[in-house]
N, C-alpha and C positions, 0 to 999 in steps of 0.2 A: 253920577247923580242918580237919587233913586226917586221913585214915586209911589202916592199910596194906595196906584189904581196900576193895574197891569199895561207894559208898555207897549201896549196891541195897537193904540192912537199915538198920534203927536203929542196932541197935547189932550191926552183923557181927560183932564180935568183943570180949571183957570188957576194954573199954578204962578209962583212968582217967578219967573223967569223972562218970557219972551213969546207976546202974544203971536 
């Protein structure tokens, strides 16, 4: 799974996934 913020955090940004 990718994201469109570098994955330095857990959750960098309120993706859809799992808060």
């Amino acid at each position: 799974m990718t994201y469109g913020s570098p994955p330095s955090t857990k959750f960098p940004e309120p993706i859809t996934l799992t808060s």
